[in-house]
N, C-alpha and C positions, 0 to 999 in steps of 0.2 A: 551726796553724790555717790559717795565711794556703796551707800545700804542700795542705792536706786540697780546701779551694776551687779551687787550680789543678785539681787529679787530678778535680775533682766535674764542671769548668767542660769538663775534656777530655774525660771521659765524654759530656757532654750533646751536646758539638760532634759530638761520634762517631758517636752514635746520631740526630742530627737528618739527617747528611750518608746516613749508612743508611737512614733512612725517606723522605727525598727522593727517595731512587733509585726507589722504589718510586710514589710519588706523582706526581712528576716524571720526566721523561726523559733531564734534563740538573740535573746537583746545582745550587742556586741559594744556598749560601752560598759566598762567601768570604772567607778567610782569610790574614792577609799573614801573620802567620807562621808558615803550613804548610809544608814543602818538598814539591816538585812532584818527582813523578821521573820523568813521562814526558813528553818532549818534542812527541809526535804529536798532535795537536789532535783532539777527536772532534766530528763533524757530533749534533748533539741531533736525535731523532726527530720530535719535536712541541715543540712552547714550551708547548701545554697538558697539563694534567694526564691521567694515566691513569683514564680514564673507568670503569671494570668496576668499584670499587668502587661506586659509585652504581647501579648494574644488578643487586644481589643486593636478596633480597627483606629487605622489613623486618617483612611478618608472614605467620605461616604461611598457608597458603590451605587454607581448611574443605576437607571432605569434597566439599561439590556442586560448588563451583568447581572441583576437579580433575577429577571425573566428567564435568562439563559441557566440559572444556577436550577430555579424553581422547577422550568417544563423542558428541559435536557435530560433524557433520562439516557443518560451515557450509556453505563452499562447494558441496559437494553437497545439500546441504539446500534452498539457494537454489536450485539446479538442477531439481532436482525439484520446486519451487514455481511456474517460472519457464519453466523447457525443454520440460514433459511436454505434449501436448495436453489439452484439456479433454476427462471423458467425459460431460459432463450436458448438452451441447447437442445439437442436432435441427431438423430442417429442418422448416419450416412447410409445410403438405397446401394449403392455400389461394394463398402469395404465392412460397416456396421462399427465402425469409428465415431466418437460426440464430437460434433463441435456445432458453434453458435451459430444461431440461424439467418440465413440472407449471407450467408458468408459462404465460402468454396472449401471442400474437406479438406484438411493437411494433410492427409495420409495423401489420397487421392491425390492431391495436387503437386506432393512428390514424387508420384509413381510418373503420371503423366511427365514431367519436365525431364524424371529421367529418360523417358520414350525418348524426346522430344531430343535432348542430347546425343540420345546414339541414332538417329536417324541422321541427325547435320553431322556426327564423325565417321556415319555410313558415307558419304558423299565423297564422289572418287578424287575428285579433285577440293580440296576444302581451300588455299587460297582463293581461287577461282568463287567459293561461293562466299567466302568471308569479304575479299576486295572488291572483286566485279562478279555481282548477283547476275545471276542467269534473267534472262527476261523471258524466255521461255517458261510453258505452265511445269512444275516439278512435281510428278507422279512417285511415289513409293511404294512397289512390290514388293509383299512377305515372302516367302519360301511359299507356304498353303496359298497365297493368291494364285489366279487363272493369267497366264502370261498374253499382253496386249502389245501389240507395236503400233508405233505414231508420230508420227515425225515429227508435229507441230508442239509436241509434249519432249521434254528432257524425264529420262526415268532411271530412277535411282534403284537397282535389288538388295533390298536386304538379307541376310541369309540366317534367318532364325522366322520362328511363325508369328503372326499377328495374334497380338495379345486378346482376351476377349472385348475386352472393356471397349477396344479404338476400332470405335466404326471403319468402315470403308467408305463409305460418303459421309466428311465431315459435312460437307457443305451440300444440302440438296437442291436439284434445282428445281426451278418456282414454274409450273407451266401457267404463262403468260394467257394464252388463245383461247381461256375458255369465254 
């Protein structure tokens, strides 16, 4: 019983100094009564362990993740997202400003709402047109406009000249009678 434990005990030392090597780069047990037979000392590669066990996968990867791995070409994806010029911009007829198309210029659409602002703080009375809206039609005369009176019209004078861009007939009328 007592030989069966030696041979069981020599076994395991065996196989522990075996799978060291593998694990380790430099075996890490010792034993005083091994005999050594070779005299030349070896340099160990690393003091840590062999990493690549830890780098295998632990669960299969589905069908998409390898598809996506395989035909994802990221980096060129991003490039193409990122490198190509844009085709949906277009230079503004009015200012020569870019912006995207079927959409209203920003430059332009600031200039205007600025108009738009000092015509309604032109207005002589601004509660009156902020609370109770005039329901008369409201005319705006530039400085360079041709002076009109009208009684059925409310007419506000501005005192600077009409810019080029703002028509004088926003709205034109339609003749009906043909």
């Amino acid at each position: 019983m007592l030989s069966n434990l030696i041979i069981r005990y020599r076994l395991i030392t065996d196989q522990l100094i075996r799978y060291s090597q593998f694990l380790f780069s430099s075996p890490t047990f010792a034993f005083v009564d091994m005999p050594t037979t070779t005299t030349t000392i070896t340099t160990p590669k690393s003091s840590l362990p062999d990493m690549s066990i830890l780098l295998t996968q632990k669960h299969r990867a589905t069908i998409e993740r390898r598809r996506i791995r395989r035909h994802s070409d990221l980096p060129m994806s991003l490039m193409i997202k990122y490198g190509t010029p844009r085709q949906d911009l277009h230079q503004c007829l009015e200012c020569g400003t870019w912006h995207e198309k079927k959409t209203i210029c920003g430059n332009c659409y600031d200039r205007i709402r600025k108009e738009t602002q000092a015509m309604k703080d032109s207005y002589p009375n601004k509660d009156e047109f902020n609370h109770n809206h005039p329901q008369q039609e409201i005319v705006y005369v530039y400085k360079n406009d041709e002076k009109f009176h009208d009684d059925t019209k409310r007419i506000v004078e501005i005192q600077r000249e009409r810019p080029t861009w703002f028509s004088k007939n926003l709205i034109p009328k339609i003749n009906t009678t043909k």
